[in-house]
MIRO-846742 format. One record per residue: residue number from 1; chain; y, z, x of N, C-alpha, C in turn. Coordinates in nm, 3 decimals, decimal comma. Atoms other than C-alpha are relative to their C-alpha. Layout:
BEGIN
@nr NUM | kette A | n.y Y | n.z Z | n.x X | ca.y Y | ca.z Z | ca.x X | c.y Y | c.z Z | c.x X
...
//
This chain:
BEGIN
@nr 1 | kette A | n.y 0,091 | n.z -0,078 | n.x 0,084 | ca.y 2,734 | ca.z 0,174 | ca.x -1,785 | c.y 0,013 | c.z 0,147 | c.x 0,041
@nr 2 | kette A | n.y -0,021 | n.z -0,196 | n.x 0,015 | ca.y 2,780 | ca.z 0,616 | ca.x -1,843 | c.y -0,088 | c.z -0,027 | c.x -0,034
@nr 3 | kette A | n.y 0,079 | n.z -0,082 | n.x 0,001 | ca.y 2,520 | ca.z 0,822 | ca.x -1,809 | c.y 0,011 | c.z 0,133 | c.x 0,016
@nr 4 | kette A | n.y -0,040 | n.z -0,175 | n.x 0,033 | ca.y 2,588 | ca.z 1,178 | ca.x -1,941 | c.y 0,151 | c.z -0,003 | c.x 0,075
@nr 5 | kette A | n.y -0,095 | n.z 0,021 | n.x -0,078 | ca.y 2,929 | ca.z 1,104 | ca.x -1,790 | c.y 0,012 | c.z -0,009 | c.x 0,123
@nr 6 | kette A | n.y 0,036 | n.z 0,059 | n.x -0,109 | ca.y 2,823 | ca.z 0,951 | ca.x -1,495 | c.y 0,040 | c.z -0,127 | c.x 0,030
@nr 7 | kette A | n.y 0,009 | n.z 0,207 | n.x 0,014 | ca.y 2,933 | ca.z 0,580 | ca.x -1,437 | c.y -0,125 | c.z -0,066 | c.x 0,095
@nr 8 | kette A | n.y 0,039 | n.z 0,042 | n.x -0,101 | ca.y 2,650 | ca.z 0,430 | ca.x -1,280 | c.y 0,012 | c.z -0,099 | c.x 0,120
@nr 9 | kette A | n.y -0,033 | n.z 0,121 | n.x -0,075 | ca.y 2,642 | ca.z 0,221 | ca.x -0,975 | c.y -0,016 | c.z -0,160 | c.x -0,047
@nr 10 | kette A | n.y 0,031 | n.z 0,188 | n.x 0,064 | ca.y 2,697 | ca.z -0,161 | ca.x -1,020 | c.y -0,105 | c.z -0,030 | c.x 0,060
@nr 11 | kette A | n.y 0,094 | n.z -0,022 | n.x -0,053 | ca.y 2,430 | ca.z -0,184 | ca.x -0,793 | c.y -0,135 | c.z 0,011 | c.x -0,028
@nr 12 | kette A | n.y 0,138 | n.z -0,040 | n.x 0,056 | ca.y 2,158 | ca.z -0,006 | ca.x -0,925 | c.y 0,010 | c.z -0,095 | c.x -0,125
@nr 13 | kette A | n.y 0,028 | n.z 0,102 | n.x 0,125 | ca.y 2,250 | ca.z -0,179 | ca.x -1,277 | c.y -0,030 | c.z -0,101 | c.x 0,042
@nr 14 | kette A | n.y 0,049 | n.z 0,110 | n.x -0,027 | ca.y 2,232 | ca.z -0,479 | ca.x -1,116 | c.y -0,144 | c.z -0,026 | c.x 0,025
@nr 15 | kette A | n.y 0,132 | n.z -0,022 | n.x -0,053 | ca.y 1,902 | ca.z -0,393 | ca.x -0,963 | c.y -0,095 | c.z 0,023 | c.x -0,087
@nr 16 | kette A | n.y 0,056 | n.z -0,053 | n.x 0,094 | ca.y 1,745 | ca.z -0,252 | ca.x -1,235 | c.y -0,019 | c.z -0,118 | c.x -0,124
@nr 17 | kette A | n.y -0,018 | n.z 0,135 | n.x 0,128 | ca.y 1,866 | ca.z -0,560 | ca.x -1,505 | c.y -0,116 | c.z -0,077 | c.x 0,044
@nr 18 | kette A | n.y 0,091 | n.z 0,070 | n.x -0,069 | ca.y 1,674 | ca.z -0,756 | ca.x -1,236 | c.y -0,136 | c.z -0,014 | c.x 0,029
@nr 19 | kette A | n.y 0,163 | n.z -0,033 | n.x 0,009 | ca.y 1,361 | ca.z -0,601 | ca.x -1,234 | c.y -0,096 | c.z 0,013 | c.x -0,047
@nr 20 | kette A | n.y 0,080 | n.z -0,027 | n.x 0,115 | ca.y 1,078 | ca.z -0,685 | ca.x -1,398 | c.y -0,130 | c.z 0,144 | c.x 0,010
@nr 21 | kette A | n.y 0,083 | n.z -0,109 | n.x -0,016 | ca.y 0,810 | ca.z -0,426 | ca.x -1,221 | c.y 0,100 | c.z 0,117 | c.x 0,035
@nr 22 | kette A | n.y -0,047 | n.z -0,076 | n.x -0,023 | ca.y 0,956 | ca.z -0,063 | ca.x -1,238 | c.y -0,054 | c.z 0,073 | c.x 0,117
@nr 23 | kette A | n.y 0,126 | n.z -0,060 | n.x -0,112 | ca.y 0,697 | ca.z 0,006 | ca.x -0,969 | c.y 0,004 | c.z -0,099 | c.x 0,128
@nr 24 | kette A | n.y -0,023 | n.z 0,077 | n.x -0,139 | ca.y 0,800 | ca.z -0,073 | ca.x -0,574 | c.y -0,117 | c.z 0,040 | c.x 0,055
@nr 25 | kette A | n.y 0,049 | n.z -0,065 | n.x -0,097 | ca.y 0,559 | ca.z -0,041 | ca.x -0,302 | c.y 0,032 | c.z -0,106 | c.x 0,151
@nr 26 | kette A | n.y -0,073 | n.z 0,090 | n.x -0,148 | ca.y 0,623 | ca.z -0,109 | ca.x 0,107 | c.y -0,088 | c.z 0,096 | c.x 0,115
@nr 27 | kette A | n.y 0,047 | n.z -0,053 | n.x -0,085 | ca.y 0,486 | ca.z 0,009 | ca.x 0,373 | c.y 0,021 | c.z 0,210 | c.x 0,005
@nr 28 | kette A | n.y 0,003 | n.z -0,129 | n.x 0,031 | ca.y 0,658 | ca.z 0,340 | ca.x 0,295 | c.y -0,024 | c.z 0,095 | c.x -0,110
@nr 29 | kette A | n.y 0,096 | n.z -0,086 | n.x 0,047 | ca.y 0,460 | ca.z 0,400 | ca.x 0,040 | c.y 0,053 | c.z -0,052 | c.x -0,176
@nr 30 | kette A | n.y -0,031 | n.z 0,069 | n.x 0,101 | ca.y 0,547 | ca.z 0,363 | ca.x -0,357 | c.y 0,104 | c.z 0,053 | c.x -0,093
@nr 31 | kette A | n.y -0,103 | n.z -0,072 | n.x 0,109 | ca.y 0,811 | ca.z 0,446 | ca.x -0,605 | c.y 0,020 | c.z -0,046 | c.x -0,139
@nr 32 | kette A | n.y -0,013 | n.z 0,053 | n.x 0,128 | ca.y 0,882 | ca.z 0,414 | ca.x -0,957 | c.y 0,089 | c.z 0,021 | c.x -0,065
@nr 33 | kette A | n.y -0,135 | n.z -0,009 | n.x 0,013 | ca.y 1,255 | ca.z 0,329 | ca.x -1,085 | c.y -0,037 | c.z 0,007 | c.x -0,146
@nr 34 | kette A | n.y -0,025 | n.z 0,009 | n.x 0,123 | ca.y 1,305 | ca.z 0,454 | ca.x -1,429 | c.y 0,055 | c.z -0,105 | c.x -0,079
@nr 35 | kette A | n.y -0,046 | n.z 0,069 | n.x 0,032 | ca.y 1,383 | ca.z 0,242 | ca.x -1,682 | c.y 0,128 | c.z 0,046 | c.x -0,080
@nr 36 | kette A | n.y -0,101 | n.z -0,040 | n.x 0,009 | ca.y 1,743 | ca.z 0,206 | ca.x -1,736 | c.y -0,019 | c.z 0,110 | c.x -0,202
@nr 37 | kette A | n.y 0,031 | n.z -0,026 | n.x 0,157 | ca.y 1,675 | ca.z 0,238 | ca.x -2,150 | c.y -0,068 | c.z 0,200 | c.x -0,047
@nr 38 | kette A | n.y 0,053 | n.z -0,123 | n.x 0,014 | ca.y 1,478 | ca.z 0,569 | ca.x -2,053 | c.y 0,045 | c.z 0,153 | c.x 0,056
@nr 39 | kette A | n.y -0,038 | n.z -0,110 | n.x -0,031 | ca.y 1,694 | ca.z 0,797 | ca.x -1,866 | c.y 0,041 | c.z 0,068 | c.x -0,052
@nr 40 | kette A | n.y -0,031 | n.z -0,140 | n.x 0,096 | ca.y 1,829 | ca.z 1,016 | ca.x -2,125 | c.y -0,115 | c.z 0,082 | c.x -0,038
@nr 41 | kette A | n.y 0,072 | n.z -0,067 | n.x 0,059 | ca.y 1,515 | ca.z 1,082 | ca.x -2,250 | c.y -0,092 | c.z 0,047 | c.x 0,140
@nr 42 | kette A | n.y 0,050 | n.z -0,056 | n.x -0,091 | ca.y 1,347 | ca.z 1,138 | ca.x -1,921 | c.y 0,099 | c.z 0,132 | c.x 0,058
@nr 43 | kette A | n.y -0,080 | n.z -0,064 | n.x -0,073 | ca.y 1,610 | ca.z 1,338 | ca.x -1,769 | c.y -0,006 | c.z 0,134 | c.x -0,094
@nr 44 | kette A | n.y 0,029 | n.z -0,193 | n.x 0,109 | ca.y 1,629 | ca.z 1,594 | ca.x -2,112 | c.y -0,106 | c.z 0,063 | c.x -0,010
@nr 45 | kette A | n.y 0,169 | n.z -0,078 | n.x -0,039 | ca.y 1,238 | ca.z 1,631 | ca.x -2,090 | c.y -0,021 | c.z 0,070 | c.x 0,113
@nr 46 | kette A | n.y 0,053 | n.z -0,067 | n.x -0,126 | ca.y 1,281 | ca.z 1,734 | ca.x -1,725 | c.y 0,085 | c.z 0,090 | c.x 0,017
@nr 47 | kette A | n.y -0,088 | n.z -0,097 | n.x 0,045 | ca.y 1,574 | ca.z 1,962 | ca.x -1,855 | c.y 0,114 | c.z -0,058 | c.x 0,145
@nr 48 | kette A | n.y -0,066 | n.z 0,045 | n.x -0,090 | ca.y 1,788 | ca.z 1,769 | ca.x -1,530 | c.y 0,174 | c.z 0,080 | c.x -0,039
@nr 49 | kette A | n.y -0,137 | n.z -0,020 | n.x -0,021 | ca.y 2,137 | ca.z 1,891 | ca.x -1,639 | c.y 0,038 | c.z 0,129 | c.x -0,029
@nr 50 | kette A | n.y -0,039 | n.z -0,167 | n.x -0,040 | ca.y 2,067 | ca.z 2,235 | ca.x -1,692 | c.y -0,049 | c.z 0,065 | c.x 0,149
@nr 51 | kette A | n.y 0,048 | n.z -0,055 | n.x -0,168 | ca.y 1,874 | ca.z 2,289 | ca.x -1,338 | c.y 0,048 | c.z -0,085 | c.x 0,090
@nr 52 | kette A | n.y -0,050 | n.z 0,081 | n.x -0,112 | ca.y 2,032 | ca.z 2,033 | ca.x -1,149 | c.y 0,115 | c.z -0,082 | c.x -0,043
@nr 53 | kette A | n.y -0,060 | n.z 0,029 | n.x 0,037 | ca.y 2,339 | ca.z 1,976 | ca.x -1,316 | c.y 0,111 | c.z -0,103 | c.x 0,066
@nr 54 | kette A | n.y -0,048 | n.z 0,093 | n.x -0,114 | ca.y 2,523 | ca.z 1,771 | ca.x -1,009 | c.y -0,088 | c.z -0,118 | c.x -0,003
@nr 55 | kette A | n.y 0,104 | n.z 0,096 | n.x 0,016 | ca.y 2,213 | ca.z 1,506 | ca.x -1,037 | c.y -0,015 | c.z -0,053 | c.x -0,132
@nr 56 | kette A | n.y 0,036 | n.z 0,113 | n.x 0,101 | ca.y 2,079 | ca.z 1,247 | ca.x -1,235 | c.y -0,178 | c.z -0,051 | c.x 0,053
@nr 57 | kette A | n.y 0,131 | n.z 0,035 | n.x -0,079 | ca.y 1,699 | ca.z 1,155 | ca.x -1,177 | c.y -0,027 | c.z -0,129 | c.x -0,104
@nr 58 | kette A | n.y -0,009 | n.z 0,144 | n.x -0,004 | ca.y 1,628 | ca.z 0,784 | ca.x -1,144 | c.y -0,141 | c.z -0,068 | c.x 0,010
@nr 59 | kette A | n.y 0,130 | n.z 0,058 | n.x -0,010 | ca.y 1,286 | ca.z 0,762 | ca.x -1,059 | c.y -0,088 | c.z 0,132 | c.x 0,074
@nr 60 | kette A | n.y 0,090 | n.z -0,107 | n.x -0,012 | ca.y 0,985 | ca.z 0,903 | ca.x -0,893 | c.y -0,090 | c.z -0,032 | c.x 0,112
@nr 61 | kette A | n.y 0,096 | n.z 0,060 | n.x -0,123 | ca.y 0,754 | ca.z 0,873 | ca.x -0,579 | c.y -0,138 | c.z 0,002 | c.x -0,023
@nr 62 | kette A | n.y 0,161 | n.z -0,004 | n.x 0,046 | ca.y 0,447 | ca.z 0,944 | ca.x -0,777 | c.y -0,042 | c.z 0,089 | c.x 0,029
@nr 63 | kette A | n.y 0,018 | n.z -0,133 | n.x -0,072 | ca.y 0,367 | ca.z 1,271 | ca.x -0,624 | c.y 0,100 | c.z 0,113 | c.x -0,015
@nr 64 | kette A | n.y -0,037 | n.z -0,142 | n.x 0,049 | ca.y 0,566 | ca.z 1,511 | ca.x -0,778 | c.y 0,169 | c.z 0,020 | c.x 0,070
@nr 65 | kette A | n.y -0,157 | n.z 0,039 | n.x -0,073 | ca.y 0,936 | ca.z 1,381 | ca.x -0,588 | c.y 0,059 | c.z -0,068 | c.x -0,120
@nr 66 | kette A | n.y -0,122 | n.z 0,129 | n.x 0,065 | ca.y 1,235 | ca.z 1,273 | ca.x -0,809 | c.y 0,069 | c.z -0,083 | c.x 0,108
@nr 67 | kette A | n.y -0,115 | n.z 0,020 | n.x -0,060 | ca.y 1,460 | ca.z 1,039 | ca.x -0,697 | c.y 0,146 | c.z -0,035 | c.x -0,060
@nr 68 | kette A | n.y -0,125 | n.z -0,013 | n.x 0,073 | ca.y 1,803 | ca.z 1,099 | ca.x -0,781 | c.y 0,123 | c.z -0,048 | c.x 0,085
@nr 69 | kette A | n.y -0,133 | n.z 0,025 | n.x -0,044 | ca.y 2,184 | ca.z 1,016 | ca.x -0,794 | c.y 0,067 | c.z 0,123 | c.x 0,007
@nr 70 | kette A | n.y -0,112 | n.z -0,191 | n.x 0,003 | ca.y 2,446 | ca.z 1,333 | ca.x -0,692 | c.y 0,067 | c.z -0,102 | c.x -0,093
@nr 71 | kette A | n.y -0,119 | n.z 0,061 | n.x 0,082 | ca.y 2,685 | ca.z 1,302 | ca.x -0,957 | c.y 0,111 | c.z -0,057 | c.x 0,020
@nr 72 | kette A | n.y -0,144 | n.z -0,018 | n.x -0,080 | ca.y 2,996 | ca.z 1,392 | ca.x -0,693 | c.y 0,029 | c.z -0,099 | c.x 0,070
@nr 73 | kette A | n.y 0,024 | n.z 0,125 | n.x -0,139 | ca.y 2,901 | ca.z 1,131 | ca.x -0,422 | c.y -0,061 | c.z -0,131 | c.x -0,028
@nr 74 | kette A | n.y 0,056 | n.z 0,103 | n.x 0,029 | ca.y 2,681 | ca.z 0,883 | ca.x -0,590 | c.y -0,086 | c.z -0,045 | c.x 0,099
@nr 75 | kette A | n.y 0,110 | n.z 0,011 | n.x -0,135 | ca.y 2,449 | ca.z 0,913 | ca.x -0,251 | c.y -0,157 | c.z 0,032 | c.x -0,079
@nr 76 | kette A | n.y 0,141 | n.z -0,003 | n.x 0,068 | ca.y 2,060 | ca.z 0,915 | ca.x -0,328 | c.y -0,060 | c.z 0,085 | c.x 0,081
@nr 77 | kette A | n.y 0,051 | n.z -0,150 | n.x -0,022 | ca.y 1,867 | ca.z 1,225 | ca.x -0,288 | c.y -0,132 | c.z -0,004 | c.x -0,049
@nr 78 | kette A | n.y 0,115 | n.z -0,068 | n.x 0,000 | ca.y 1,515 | ca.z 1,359 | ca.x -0,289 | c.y -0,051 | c.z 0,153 | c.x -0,036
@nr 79 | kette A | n.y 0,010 | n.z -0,093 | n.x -0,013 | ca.y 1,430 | ca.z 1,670 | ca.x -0,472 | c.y -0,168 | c.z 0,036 | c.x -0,112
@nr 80 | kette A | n.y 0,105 | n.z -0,018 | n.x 0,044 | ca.y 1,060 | ca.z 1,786 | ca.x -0,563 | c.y 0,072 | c.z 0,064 | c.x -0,175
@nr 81 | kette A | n.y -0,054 | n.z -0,045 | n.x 0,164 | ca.y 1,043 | ca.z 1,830 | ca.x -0,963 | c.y -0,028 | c.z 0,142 | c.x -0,022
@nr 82 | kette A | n.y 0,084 | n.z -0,117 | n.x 0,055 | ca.y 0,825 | ca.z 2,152 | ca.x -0,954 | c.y 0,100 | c.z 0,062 | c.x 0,102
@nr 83 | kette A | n.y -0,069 | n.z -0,062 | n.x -0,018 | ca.y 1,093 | ca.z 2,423 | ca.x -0,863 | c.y 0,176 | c.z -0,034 | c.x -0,006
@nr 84 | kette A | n.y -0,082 | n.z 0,063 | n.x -0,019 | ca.y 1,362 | ca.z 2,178 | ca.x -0,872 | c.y 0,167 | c.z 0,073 | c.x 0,007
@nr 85 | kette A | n.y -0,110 | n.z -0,051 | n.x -0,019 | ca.y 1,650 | ca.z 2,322 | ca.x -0,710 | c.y 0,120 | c.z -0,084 | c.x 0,087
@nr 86 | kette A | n.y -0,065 | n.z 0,072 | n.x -0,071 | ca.y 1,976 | ca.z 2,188 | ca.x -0,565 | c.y 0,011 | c.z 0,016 | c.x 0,160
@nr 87 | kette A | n.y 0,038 | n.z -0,045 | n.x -0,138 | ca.y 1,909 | ca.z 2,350 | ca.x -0,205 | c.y -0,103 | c.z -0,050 | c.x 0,058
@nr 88 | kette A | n.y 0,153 | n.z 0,061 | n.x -0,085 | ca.y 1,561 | ca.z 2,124 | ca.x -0,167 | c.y 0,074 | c.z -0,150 | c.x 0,018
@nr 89 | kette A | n.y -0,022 | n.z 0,126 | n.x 0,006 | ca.y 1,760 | ca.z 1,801 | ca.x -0,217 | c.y 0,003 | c.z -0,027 | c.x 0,145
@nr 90 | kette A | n.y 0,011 | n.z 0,063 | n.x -0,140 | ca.y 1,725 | ca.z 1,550 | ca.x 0,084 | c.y 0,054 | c.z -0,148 | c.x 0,017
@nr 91 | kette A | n.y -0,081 | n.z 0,113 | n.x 0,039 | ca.y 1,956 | ca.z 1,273 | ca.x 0,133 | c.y -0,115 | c.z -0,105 | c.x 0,048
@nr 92 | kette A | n.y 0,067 | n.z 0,104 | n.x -0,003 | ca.y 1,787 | ca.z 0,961 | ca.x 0,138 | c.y 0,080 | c.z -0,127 | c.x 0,008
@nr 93 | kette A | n.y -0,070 | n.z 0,106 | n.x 0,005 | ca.y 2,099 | ca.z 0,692 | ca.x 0,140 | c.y 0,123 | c.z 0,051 | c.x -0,045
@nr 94 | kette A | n.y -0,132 | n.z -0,024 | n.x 0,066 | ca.y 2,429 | ca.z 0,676 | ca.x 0,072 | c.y 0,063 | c.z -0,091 | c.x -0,089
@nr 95 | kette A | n.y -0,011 | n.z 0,123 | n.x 0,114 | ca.y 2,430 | ca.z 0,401 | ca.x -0,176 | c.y -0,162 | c.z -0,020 | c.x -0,023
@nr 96 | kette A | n.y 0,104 | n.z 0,009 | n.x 0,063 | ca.y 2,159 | ca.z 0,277 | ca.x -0,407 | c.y -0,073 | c.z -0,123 | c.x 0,043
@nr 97 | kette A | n.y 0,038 | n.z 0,126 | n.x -0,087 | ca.y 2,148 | ca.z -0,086 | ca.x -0,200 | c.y -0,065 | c.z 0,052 | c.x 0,117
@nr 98 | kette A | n.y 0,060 | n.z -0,018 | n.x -0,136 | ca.y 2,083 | ca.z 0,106 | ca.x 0,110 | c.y -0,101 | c.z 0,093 | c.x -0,001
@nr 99 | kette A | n.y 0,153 | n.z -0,081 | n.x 0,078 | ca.y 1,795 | ca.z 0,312 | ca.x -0,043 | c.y -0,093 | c.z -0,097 | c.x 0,025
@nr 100 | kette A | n.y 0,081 | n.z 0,065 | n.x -0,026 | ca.y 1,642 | ca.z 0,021 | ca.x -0,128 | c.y -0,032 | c.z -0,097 | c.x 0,104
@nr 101 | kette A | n.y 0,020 | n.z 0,077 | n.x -0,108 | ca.y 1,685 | ca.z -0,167 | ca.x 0,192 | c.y -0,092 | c.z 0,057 | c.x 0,071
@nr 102 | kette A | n.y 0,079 | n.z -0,076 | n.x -0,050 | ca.y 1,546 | ca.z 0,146 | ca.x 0,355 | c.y -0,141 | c.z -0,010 | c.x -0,041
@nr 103 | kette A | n.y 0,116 | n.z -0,026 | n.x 0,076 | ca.y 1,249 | ca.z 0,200 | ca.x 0,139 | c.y -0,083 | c.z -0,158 | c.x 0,058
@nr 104 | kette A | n.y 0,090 | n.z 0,107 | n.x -0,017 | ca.y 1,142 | ca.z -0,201 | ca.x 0,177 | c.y 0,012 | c.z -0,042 | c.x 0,156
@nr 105 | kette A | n.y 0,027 | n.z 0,049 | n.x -0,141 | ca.y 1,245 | ca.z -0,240 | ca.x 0,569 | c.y -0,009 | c.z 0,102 | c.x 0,063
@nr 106 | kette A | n.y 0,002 | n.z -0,063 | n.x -0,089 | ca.y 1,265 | ca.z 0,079 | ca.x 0,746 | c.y -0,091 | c.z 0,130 | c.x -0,042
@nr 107 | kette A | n.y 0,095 | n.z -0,127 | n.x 0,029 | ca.y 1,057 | ca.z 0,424 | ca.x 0,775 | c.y 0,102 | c.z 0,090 | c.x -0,117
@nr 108 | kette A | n.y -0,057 | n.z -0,063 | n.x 0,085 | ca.y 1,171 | ca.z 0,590 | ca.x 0,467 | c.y -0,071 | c.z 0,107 | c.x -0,051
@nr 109 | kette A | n.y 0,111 | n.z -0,040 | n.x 0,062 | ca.y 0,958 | ca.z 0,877 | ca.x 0,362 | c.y 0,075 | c.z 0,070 | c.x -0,092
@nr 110 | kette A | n.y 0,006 | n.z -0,066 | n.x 0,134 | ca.y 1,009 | ca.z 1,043 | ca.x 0,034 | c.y -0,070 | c.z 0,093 | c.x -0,032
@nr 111 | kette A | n.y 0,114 | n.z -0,152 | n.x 0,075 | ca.y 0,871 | ca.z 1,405 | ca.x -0,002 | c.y 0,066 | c.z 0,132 | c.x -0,053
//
């Protein structure tokens, strides 16, 4: 599956096909994975490929954090929406499996 010429991870599709709540929570707190069907239209509302044209935003921590794919690397990143620049991003994984492993077993914080 492309996204704005992106291929996404098999991974996340997989993950995503799989899921019926778009809404995780874990000890580190909660997140909310876009739905696959909705990222174009989320992403052009949040203008994503003119201010952060390397990214893709995937979801959300509920508090004002995207969470996104780099385009280049396909590693998962953290960058607040309100100023949203590519200099705040914060790696968070280097795959979309080991995101979510993080997020449900280890200290993961998201800000």
């Amino acid at each position: 599956m492309t996204f704005n010429k992106f291929e996404l991870p098999k991974d996340y599709i997989s993950f995503m096909k799989g899921l019926e709540d778009k809404e995780l929570s874990s000890n580190n707190g909660y997140i909310e994975l876009f739905p696959l069907n909705e990222l174009d239209e989320i992403n052009t509302e949040y203008e994503i490929e003119k201010l952060l044209p390397n990214f893709i935003t995937i979801g959300t921590n509920g508090g004002g954090t995207g969470i996104f794919f780099n385009k280049e690397n396909k590693k998962i990143y953290s960058i607040p929406f309100v100023g949203m620049e590519e200099t705040d991003a914060i790696l968070l994984a280097n795959s979309f499996s080991e995101f979510i492993y993080k997020f449900e077993n280890e200290d993961l914080e998201i800000i």
